[in-house]
C-alpha beads as a LAMMPS data file, in Angstrom:
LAMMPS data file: protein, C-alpha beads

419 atoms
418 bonds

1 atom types
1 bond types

-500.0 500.0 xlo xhi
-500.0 500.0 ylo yhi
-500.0 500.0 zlo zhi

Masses

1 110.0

Atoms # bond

1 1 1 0.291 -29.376 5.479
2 1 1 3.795 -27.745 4.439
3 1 1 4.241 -23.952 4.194
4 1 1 4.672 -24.677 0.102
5 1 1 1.468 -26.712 0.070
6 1 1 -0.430 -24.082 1.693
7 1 1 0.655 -21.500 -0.544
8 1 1 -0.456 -23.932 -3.445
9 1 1 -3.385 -24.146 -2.160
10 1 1 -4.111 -20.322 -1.317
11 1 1 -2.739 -19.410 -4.729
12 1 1 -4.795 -22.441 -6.301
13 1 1 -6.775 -21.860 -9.346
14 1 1 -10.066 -22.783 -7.622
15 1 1 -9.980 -19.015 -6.073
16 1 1 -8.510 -17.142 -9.083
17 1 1 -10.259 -14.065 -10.095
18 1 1 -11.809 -10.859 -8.478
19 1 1 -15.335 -10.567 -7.459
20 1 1 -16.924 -7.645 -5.832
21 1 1 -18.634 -8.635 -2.598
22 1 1 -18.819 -8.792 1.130
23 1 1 -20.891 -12.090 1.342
24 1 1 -18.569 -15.201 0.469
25 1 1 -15.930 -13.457 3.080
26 1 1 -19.013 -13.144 5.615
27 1 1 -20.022 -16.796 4.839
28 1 1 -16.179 -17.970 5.733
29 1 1 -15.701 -16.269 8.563
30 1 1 -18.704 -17.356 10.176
31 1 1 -17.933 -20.791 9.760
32 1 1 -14.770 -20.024 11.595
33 1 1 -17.167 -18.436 14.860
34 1 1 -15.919 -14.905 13.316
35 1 1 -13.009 -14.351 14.747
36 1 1 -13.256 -10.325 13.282
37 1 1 -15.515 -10.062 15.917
38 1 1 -13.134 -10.138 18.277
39 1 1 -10.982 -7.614 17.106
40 1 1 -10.784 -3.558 16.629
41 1 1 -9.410 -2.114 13.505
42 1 1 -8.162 1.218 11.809
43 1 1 -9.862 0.794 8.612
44 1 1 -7.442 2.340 5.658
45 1 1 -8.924 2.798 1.695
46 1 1 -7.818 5.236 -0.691
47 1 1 -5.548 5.195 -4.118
48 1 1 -2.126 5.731 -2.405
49 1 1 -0.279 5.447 0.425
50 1 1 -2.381 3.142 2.315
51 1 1 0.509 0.432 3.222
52 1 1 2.574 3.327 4.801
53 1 1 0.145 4.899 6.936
54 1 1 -0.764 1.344 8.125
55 1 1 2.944 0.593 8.674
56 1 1 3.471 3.731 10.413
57 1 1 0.489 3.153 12.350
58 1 1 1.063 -0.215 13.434
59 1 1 4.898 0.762 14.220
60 1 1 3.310 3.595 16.535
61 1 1 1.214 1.413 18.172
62 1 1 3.137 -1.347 18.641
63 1 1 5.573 0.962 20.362
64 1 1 2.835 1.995 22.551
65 1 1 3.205 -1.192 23.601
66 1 1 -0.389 -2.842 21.841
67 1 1 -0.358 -6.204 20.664
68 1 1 -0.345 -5.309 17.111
69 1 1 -1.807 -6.898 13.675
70 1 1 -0.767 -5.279 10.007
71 1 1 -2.812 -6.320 7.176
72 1 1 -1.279 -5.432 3.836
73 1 1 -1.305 -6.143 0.220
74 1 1 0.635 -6.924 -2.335
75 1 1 3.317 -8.369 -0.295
76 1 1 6.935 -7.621 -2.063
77 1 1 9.393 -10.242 -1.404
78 1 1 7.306 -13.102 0.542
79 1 1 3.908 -14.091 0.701
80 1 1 4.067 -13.576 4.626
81 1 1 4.259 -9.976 4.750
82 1 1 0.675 -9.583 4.138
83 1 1 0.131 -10.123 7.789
84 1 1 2.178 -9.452 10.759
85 1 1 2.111 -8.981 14.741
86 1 1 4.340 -6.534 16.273
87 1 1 6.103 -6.018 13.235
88 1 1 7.125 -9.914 12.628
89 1 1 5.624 -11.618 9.943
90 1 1 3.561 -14.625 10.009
91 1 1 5.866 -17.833 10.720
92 1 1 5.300 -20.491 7.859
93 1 1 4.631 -23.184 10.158
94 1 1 0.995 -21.569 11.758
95 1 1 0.598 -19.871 8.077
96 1 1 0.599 -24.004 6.919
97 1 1 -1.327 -24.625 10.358
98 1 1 -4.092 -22.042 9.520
99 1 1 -4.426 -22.620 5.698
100 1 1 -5.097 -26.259 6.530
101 1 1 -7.404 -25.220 9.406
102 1 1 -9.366 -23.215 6.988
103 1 1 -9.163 -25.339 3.787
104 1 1 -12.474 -28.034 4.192
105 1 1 -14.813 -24.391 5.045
106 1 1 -13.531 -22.955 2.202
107 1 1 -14.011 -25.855 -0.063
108 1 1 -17.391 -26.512 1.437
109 1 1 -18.633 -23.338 -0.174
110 1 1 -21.158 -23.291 -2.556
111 1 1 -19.664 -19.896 -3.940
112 1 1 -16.453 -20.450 -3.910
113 1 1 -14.014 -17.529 -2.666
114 1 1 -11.518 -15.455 -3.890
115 1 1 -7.983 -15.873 -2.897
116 1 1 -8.250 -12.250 -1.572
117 1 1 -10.940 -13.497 0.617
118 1 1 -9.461 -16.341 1.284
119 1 1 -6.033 -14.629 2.841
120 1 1 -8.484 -12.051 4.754
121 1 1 -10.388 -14.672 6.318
122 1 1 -6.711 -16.088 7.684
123 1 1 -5.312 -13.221 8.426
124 1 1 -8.417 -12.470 10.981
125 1 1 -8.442 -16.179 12.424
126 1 1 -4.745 -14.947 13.011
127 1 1 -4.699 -11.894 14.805
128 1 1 -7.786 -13.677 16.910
129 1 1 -5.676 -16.416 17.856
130 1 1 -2.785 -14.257 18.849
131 1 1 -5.150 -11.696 20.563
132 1 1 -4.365 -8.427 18.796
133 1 1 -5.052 -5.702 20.526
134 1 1 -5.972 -3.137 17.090
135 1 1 -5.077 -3.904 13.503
136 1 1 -4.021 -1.958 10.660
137 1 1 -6.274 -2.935 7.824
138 1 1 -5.172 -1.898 4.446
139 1 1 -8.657 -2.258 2.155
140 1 1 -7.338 -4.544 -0.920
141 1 1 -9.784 -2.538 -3.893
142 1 1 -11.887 0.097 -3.213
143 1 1 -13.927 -0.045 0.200
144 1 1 -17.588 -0.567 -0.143
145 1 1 -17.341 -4.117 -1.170
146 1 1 -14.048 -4.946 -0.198
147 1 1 -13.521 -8.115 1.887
148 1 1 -12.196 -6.338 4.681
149 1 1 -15.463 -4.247 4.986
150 1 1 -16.525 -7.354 7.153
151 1 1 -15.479 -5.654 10.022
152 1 1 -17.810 -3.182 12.431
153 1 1 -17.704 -0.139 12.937
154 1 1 -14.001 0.430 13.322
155 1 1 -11.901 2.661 15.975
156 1 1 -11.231 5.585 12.624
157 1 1 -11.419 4.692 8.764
158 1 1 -9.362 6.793 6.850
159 1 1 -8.972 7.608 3.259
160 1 1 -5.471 8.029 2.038
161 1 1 -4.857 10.144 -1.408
162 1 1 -7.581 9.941 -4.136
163 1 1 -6.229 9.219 -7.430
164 1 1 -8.148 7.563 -10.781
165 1 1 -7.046 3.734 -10.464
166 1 1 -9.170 0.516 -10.790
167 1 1 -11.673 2.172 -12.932
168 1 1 -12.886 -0.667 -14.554
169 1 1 -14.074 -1.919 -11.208
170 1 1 -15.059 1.030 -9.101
171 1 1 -16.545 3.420 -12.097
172 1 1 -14.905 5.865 -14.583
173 1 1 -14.916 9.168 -12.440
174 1 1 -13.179 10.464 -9.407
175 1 1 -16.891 10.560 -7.837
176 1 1 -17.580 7.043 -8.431
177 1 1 -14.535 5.879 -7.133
178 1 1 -14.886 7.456 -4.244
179 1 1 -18.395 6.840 -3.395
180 1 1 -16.909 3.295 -3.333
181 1 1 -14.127 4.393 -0.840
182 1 1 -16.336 5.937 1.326
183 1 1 -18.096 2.302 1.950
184 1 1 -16.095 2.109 4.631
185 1 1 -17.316 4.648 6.764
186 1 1 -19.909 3.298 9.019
187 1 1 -22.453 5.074 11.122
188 1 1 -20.847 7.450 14.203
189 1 1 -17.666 6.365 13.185
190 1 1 -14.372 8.454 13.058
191 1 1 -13.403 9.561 10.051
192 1 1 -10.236 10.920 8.429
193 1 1 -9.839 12.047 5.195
194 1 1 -6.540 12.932 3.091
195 1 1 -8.014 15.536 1.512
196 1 1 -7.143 17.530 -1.455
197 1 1 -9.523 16.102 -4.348
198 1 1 -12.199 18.468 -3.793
199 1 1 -14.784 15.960 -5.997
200 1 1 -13.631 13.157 -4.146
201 1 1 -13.950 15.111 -0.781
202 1 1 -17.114 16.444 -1.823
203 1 1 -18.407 12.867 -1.483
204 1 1 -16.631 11.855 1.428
205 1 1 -18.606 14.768 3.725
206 1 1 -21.521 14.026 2.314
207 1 1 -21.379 9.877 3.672
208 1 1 -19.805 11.266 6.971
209 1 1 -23.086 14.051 7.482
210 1 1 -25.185 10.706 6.120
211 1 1 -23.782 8.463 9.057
212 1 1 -23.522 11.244 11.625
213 1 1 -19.670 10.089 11.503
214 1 1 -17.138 12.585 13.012
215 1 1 -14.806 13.664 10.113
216 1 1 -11.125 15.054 10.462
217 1 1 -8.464 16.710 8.045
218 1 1 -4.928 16.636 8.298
219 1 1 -4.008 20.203 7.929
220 1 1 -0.285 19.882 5.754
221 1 1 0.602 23.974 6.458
222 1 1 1.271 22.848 9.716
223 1 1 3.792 20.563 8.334
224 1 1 7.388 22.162 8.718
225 1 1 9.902 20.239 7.132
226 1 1 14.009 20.058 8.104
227 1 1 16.017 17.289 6.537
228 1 1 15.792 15.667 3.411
229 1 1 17.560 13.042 1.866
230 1 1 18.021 9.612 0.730
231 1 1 18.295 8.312 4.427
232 1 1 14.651 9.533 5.088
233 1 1 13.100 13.181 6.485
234 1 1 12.564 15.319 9.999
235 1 1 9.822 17.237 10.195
236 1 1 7.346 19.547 12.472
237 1 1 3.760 18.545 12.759
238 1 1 1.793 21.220 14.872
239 1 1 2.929 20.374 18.479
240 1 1 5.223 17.147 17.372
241 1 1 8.187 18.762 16.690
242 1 1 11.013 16.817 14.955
243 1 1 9.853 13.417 14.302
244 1 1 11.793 11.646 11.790
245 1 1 10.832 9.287 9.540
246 1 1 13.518 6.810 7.569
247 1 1 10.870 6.949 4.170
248 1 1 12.411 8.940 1.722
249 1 1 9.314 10.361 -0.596
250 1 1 8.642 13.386 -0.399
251 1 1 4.976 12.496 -0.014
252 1 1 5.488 10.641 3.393
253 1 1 5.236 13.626 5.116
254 1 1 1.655 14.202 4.248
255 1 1 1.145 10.214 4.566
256 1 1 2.862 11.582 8.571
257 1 1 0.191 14.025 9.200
258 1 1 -2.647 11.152 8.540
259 1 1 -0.879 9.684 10.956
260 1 1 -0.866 11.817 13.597
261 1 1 -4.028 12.930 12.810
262 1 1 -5.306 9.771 13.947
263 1 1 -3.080 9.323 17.054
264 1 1 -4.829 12.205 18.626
265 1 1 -8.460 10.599 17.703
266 1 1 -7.048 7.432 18.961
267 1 1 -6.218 9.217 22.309
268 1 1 -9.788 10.707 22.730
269 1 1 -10.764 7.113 22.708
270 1 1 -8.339 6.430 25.519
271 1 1 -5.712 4.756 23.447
272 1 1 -2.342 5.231 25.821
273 1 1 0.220 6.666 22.781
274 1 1 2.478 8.736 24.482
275 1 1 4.837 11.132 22.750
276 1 1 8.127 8.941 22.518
277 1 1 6.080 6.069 21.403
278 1 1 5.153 8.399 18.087
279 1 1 8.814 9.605 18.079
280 1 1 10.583 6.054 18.043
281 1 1 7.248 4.516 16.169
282 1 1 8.121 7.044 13.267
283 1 1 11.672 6.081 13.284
284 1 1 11.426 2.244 13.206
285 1 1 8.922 2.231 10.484
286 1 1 9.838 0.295 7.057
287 1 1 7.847 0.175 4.233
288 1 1 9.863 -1.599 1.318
289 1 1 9.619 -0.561 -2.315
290 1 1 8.057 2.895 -1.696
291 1 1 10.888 5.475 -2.505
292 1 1 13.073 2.682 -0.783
293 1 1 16.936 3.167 -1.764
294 1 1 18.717 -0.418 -2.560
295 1 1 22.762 1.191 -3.141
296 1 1 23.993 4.388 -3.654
297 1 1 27.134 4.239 -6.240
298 1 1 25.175 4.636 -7.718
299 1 1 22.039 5.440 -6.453
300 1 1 19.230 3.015 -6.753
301 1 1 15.685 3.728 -6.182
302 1 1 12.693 1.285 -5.894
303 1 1 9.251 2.675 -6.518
304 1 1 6.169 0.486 -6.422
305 1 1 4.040 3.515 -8.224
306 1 1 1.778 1.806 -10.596
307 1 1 -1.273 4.587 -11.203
308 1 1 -0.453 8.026 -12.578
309 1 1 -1.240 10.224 -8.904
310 1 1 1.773 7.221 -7.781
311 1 1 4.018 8.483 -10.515
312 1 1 3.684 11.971 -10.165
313 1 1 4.258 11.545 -6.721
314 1 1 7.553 9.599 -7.250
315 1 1 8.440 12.156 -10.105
316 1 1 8.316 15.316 -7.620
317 1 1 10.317 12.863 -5.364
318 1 1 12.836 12.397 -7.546
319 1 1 12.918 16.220 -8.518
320 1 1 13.154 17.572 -4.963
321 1 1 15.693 15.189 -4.037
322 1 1 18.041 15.816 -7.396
323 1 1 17.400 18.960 -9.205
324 1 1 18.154 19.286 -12.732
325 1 1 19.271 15.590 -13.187
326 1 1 17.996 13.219 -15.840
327 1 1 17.498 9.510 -14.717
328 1 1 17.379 5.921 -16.072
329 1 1 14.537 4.320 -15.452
330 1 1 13.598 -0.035 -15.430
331 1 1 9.947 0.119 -16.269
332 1 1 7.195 -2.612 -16.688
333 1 1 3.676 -1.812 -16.417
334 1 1 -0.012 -3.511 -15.883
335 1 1 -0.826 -3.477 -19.368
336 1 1 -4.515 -2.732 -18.010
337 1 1 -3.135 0.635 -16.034
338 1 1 -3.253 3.996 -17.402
339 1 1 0.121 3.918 -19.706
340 1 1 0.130 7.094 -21.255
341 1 1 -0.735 8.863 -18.531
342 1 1 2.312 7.073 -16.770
343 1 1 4.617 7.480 -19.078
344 1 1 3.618 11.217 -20.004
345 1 1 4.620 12.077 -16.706
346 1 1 8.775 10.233 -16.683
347 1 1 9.858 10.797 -19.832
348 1 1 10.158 14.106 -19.494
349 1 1 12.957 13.304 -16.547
350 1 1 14.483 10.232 -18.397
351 1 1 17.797 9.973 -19.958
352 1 1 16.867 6.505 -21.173
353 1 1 14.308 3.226 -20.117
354 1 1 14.998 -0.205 -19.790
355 1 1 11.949 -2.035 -20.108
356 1 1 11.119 -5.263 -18.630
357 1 1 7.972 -7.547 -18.040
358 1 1 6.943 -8.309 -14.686
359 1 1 5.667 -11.885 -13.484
360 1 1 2.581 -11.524 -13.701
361 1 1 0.181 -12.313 -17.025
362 1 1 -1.729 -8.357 -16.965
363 1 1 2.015 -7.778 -17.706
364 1 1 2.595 -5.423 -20.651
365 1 1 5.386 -7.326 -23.129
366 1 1 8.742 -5.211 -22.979
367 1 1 8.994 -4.674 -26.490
368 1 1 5.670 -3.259 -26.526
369 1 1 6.084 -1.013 -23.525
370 1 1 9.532 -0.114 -25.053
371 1 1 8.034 0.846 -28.640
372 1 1 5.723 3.143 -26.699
373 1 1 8.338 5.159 -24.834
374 1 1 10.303 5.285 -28.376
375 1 1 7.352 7.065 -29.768
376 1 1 7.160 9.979 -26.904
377 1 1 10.730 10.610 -27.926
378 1 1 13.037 8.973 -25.216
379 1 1 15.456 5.924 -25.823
380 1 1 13.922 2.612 -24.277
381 1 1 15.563 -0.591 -24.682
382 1 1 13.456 -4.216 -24.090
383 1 1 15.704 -6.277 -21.814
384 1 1 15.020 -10.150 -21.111
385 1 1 14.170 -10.216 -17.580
386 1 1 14.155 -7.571 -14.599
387 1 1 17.556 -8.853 -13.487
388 1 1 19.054 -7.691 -16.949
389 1 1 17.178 -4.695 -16.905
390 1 1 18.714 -3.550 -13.432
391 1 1 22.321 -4.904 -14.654
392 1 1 21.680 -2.846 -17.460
393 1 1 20.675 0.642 -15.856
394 1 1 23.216 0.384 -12.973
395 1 1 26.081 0.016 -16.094
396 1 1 24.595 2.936 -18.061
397 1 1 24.454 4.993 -14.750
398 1 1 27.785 4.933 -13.718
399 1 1 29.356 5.412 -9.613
400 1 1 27.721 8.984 -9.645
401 1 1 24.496 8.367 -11.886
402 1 1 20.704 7.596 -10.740
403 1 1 18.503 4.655 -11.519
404 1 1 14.843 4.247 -10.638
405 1 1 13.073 1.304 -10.828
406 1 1 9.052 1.797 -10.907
407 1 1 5.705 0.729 -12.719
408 1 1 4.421 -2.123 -10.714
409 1 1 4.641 -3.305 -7.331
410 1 1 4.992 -6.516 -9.014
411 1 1 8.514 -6.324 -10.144
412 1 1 9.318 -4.177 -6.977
413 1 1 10.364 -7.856 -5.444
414 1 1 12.462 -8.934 -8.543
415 1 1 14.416 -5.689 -8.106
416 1 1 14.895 -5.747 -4.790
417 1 1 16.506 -9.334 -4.898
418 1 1 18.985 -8.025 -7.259
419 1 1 20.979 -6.185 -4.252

Bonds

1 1 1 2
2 1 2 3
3 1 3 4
4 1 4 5
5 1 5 6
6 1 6 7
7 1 7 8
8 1 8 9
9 1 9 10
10 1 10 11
11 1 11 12
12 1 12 13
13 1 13 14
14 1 14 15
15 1 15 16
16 1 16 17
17 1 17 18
18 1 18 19
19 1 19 20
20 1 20 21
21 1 21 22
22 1 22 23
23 1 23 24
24 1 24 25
25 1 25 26
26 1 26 27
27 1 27 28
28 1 28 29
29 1 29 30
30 1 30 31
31 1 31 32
32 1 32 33
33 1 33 34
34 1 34 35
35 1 35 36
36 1 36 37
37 1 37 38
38 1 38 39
39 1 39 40
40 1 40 41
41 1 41 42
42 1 42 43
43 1 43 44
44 1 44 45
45 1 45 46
46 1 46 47
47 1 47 48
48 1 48 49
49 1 49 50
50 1 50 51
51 1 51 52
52 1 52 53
53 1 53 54
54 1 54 55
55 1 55 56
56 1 56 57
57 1 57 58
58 1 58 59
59 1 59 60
60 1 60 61
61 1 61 62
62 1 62 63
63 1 63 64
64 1 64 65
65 1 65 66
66 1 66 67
67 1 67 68
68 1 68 69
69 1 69 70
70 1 70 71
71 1 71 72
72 1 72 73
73 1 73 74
74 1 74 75
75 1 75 76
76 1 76 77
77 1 77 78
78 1 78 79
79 1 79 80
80 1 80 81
81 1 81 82
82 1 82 83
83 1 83 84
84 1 84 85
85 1 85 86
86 1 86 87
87 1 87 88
88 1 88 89
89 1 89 90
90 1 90 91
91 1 91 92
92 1 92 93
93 1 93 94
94 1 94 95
95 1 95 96
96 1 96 97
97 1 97 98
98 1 98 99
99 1 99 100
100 1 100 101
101 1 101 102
102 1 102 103
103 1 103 104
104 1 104 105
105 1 105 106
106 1 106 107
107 1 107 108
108 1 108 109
109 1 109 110
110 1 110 111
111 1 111 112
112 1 112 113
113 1 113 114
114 1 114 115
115 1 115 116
116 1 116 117
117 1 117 118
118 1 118 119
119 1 119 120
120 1 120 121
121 1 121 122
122 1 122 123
123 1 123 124
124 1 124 125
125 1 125 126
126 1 126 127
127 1 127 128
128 1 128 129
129 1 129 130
130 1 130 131
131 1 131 132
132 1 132 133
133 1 133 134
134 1 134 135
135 1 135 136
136 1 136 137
137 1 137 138
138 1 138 139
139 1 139 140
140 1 140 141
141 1 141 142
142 1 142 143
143 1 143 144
144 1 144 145
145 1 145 146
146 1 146 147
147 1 147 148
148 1 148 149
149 1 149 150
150 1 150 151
151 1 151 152
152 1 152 153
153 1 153 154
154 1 154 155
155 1 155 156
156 1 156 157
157 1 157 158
158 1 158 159
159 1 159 160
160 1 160 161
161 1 161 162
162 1 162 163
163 1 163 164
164 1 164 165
165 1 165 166
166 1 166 167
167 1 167 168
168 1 168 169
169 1 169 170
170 1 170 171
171 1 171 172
172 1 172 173
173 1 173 174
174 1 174 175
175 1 175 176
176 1 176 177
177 1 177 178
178 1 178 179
179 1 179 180
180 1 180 181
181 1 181 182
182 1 182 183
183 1 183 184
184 1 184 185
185 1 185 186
186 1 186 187
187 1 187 188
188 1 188 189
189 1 189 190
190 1 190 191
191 1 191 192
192 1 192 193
193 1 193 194
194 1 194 195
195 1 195 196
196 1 196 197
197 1 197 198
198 1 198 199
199 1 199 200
200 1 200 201
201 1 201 202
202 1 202 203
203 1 203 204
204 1 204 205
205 1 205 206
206 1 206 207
207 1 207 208
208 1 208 209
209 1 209 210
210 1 210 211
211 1 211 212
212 1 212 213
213 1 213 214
214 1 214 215
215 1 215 216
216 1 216 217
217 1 217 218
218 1 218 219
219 1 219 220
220 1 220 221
221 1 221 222
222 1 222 223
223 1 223 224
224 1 224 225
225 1 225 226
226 1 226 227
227 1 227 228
228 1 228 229
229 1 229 230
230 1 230 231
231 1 231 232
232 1 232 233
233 1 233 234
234 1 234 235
235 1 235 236
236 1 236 237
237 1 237 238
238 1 238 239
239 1 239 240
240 1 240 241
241 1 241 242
242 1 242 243
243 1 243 244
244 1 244 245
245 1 245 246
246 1 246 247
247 1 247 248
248 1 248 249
249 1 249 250
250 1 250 251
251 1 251 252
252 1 252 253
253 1 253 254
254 1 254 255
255 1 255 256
256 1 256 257
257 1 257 258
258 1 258 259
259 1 259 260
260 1 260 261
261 1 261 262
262 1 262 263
263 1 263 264
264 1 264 265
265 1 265 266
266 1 266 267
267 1 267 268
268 1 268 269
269 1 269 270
270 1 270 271
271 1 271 272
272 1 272 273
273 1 273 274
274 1 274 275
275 1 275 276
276 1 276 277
277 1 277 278
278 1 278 279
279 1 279 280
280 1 280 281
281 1 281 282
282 1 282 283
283 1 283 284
284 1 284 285
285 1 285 286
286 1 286 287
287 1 287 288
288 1 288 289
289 1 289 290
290 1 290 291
291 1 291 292
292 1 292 293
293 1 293 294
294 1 294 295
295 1 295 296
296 1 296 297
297 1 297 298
298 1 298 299
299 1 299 300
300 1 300 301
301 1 301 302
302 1 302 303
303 1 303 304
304 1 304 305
305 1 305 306
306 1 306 307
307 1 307 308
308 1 308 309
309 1 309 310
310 1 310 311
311 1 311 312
312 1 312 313
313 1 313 314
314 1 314 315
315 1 315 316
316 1 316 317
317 1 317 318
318 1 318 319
319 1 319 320
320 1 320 321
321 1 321 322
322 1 322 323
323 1 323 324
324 1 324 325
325 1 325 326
326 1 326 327
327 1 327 328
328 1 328 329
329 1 329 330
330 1 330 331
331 1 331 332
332 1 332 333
333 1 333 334
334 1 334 335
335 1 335 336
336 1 336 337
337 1 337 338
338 1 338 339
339 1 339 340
340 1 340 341
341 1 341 342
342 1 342 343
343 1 343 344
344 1 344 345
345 1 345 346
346 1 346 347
347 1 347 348
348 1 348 349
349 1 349 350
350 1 350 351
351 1 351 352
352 1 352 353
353 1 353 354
354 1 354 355
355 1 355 356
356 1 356 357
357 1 357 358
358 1 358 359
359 1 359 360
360 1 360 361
361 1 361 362
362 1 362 363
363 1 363 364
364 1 364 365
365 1 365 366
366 1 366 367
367 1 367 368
368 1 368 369
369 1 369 370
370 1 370 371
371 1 371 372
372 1 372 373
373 1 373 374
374 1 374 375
375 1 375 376
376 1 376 377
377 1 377 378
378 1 378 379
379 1 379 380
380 1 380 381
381 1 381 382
382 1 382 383
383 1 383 384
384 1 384 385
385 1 385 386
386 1 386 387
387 1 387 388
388 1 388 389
389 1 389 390
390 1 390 391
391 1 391 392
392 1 392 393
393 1 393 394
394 1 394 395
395 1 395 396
396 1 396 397
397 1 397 398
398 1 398 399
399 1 399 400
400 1 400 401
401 1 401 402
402 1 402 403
403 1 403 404
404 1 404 405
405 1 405 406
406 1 406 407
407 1 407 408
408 1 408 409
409 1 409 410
410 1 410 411
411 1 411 412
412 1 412 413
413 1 413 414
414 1 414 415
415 1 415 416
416 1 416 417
417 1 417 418
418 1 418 419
């Protein structure tokens, strides 16, 4: 099998959809002698910033010299970065190697998997194979019945910012949403939480005091912050003093504390992470499409938000970073996301939108999205493709201007090829 064949096959329509369930990806992996089993995990859920506190995680650890596994998702340029080892992605030869390994147990199934399920299942025969030491396991929807809540009782879960996304699959209220979060925490596990949704958090100590699990806060007054700009941030954390981290959002400082909040759990469980491996972990993360600046005459940003507690995030971002200014924005949106509350929360920093659809068929038409940003009262313009929508903003801009692309992690790669 080719590496194109086996991304036919794991993108095949025999595994389309989304189904809600741990017992297909149970089913699989037994067939392949579980390989999860042989692993241990940090467990991430939550709305936002799950991807970077795994990739700062992993970048920590992998510094601390551990044989390291990522597990992301949705990957932004190539397929491959939804798993990687020590910071490398996947090579397409053992991706082709693996797919065709696990292609006659997957077809042998009665109920036939998902291709969410399908890429977990890999991804663990994966990091078996190349004996990971710990993985960073980004949950792909929720956490209860998430594929990747396989996996035992795992060295800390944690649960990253609450925010109201998926709601057509996890329930319509904060509560319900996180009551499906909270799946992953399993009995006398460790536990840390993001905090700051007190009906979300409300739920989250009551499963922890459920599952006798040991719970732990980040506490963000003890965050000190230094520099601040479009190369990334310094900061204080309690006793770390000056760590630096190239991630320019303003929110990746409190994504930072998670962090380090579960270093020092990490280290009660013996876990050798010294203090330069943190330092020099922080510094080499990347995380693409967050915040992530693609040229600066002008300035490009990249934002994968695609839920409103994204937006605002990027908004305050944007704010903090240049005061006062108006920006031009390349938008496209799920058309099944939360729109208004999206664009409510933009236009009232836009100069003008180019809208553009991105490849994927929940895509919201351009014309559409750019008839609803007409009607809140800024300019939007419908452009033929993302590349034309980029071309466009970076003309309108100017040398000293701003542009920011954001809506959907799904155009986040079409953007980024651009530069």
């Amino acid at each position: 099998m080719t590496y194109e064949e086996a991304l036919s096959f794991i993108h095949s329509v025999d595994w389309k959809g989304s189904k809600l369930g741990l017992e297909r990806t149970q089913e699989l992996l037994g067939k392949l002698q579980n390989p999860e089993k042989q692993l241990k995990f940090i467990h991430i859920a939550g709305t936002n910033g799950k991807g970077s506190t795994a990739a700062m995680l992993a970048s920590i650890l992998t510094e601390a010299g551990y044989c390291t596994g990522l597990y992301t998702s949705p990957f932004i340029d190539r397929f491959n970065e939804r798993m990687q080892i020590n910071g490398e992605q996947i090579p397409d030869q053992e991706l082709a190697e693996l797919t065709e390994y696990i292609l006659p147990y997957a077809k042998a199934m009665e109920d036939s998997p998902t291709e969410f399920e399908l890429i977990t299942a890999l991804a663990m025969v994966w990091f078996a194979r190349r004996k990971c030491e710990i993985v960073a396991l980004e949950a792909g929807m929720g956490g209860e019945l998430d594929s990747t809540n396989v996996i035992d009782v795992p060295e800390i879960a944690i649960i990253t910012a609450m925010g109201l996304d998926h709601v057509a699959e996890l329930g319509p209220g904060m509560a319900d949403i996180a009551r499906a979060k909270a799946g992953i925490i399993k009995p006398r596990g460790s536990v840390i939480i993001y905090g700051g949704n007190p009906e979300a958090d409300q739920v989250f100590e009551q499963v922890c005091a459920e599952k006798n699990a040991a719970l732990y806060y980040p506490d963000f007054t003890k965050i000190i912050p230094k520099d601040f700009d479009l190369t990334g941030q310094r900061f204080t954390y309690q006793y770390w003093t000056d760590l630096r981290i190239p991630l320019a959002g303003s929110y990746q400082m409190q994504n930072a504390a998670v962090v380090l909040e579960a270093v020092k759990v990490l280290r009660s469980k013996g876990w050798r992470i010294d203090g330069e491996a943190v330092r020099q972990g922080m510094m080499a993360t990347r995380w693409p499409a967050r915040f992530e600046v693609l040229r600066q005459d002008p300035v490009f940003i990249v934002d994968g938000g695609h839920n409103p507690h994204g937006i605002r995030a990027t908004a305050e971002s944007l704010r903090r970073l240049f005061p006062g200014k108006k920006f031009t924005f390349v938008t496209g949106v799920m058309a099944d996301k939360d729109v208004e509350s999206i664009l409510g929360l933009i236009v009232p920093l836009a100069e003008r939108f180019f809208t553009v659809r991105p490849n994927n068929p929940r895509a919201m038409a351009a014309e559409e999205l750019a008839a609803r940003i007409e009607k809140l009262g800024a300019p939007a313009v419908p452009c033929a493709s993302v590349a034309d929508g980029v071309a466009k903003a970076i003309e309108a801009e100017g040398a000293d201007g701003v542009a920011c692309a954001l809506g959907s992690l799904y155009m986040s790669g079409e953007v980024r090829s651009c530069f």
